[in-house]
C-alpha positions, 0 to 999 in steps of 0.5 A: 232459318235463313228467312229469321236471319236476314230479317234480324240483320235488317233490323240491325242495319236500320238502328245501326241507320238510325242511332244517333249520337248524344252529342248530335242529340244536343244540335236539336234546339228541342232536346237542348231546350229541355235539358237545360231547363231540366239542368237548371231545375236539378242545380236548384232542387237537388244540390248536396249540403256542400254546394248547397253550403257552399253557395250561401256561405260564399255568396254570403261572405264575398258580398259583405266583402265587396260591400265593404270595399265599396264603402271604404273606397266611397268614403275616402275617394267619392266614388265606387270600384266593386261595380264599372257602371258609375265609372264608366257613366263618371268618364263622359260627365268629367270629360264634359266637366259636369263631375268634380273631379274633371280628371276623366281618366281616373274612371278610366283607370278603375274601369281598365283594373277592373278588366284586367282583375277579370282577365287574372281570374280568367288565366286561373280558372279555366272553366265554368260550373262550380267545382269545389276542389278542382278549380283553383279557387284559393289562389284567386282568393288570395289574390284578391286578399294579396290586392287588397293588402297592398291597397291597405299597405298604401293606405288605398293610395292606389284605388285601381288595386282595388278596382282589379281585385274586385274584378278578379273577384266578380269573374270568379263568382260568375264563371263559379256559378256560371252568372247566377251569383253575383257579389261585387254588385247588386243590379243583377241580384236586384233583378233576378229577386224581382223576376223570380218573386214575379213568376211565382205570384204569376204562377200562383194566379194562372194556376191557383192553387193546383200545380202539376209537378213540374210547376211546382219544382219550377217554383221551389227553384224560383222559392230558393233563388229568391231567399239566396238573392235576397241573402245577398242583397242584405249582405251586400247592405251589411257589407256597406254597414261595416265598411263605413263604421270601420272606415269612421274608426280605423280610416283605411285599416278597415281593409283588413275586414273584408281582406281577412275574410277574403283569406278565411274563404281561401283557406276553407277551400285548401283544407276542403281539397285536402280532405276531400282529395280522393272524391274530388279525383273521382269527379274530375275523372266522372267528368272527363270520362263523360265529356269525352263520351258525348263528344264521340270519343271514349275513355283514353286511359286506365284510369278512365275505363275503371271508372266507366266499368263501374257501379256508380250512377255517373257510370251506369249513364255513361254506358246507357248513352254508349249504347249498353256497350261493356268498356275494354278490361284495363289490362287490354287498355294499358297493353294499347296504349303502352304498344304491346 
């Protein structure tokens, strides 16, 4: 008996040696090559209807927006805002006098807006990853819409307003969908259409017509990618489209376009907040809960530790990753952290 005992105590201390954290896990560039890859596959082939729905609609909708801003900002002034590229090219070719106008600091100015727009959406929207009801999206979307009625009020007097909200648009789109959706520009859609069109006909000729499972969940993420950049490409055309015709027709009112739609999105998001307040709690706390846990740490409130003692998949994870280890009852928890 005594024999038993000290070899299951040995085999306790070597796991106890043995196990490893989930946040050191992730320090192998193997597990987190792997994970990422998997994340990425999961982003794109089992997103609910409300991010699946949210994505285009959004994308869509911000990039005849920004199409249009860029087309009423050209038709008055010569020159784009959605994008700094052509700005930043524009300095050296006015400083050198080979663009007309020669006032270099122009560009300079839509380039520095631009950056500063970036900058406002940054202070608003702390984090990256899209979370519906959590980030405060609508005030960023009503900023932009704020930026582009003053230029409207001014009718466009000031470009640089233009320039700044488009920033703030771009920053918000790209922390939202952590640089795979872009609207106030094109040459990243541009390219993500060609290189995933690229790799599935690769994929296609190196395999012929089997495919393991994993390569065909690579390619339908590849698929659906492709009809989502090519979605916004075409809105982007679109966009264009209507800001000349509405430039050709009401001069600077057809800001009120893409300032109207700007707005329409901005409520969307305040009435999905409001119906949605209870699920979106229990994210944030999902969230909270499981951060805390691969960084070592545990729940730290009551609230927290219900959640982790209950039934849900995000919960059921969480205590596999801990070890299968039941939580503290929150009555114990409350008395800890309130000193009794």
């Amino acid at each position: 008996m005594g024999k038993q005992q000290l070899i299951e105590e040995s085999e306790e201390e070597s796991s106890e040696e043995g196990s490893v954290t989930f946040a050191e896990a992730l320090q192998n560039n193997a597990i987190r090559n792997v994970l990422l890859d998997q994340l990425q596959l999961s982003e794109a082939l089992s997103p609910s209807l409300r991010e699946q729905v949210g994505i285009h609609l959004i994308g869509i909708v911000l990039s005849i927006a920004a199409g249009a801003c860029n087309a009423i900002a050209f038709a008055k002034f010569m020159y784009y805002v959605s994008h700094v590229s052509g700005s930043a090219t524009g300095i050296g070719l006015r400083y050198e006098k080979l663009q007309k106008p020669y006032d270099y600091m122009e560009p300079v100015w839509l380039v520095v807006y631009f950056i500063v727009g970036s900058f406002m959406c940054g202070l608003i929207v702390h984090s990256n990853g899209m979370k519906l009801g959590q980030a405060r999206y609508e005030v960023v979307l009503l900023l932009v819409f704020g930026m582009e009625m003053v230029c409207w009020f001014h009718e466009l007097a000031h470009p640089e307003w233009l320039a700044a909200a488009m920033g703030v648009q771009n920053a918000m789109i790209t922390s939202w969908s952590t640089a795979v959706v872009r609207t106030t520009h094109m040459t990243g859609t541009a390219t993500d259409l060609g290189s995933s069109a690229g790799r599935i006909v690769m994929r296609f000729i190196r395999l012929s017509i089997h495919m393991e499972d994993d390569d065909w969940n690579h390619h339908v993420a590849d698929r659906k990618k492709l009809v989502l950049m090519i979605l916004l490409l075409l809105s982007f055309i679109l966009g264009g489209f209507i800001g000349s015709w509405g430039y050709n027709k009401y001069k600077t009112h057809a800001l009120l376009i893409p300032a109207g739609l700007t707005f329409m999105l901005g409520v969307m998001h305040i009435v999905y907040c409001l119906l949605n307040r209870d699920k979106v709690k229990e994210e944030e706390v999902a969230e909270t809960v499981f951060r805390r846990q691969i960084s070592g740490k545990g729940p730290d409130d009551v609230e927290q530790q219900r959640f982790v003692q209950g039934n849900s998949p995000a919960a059921q994870f969480i205590r596999q990753i801990s070890g299968g280890q039941k939580p503290d009852p929150p009555g114990r928890v409350a008395g800890k952290y309130l000193g009794s």
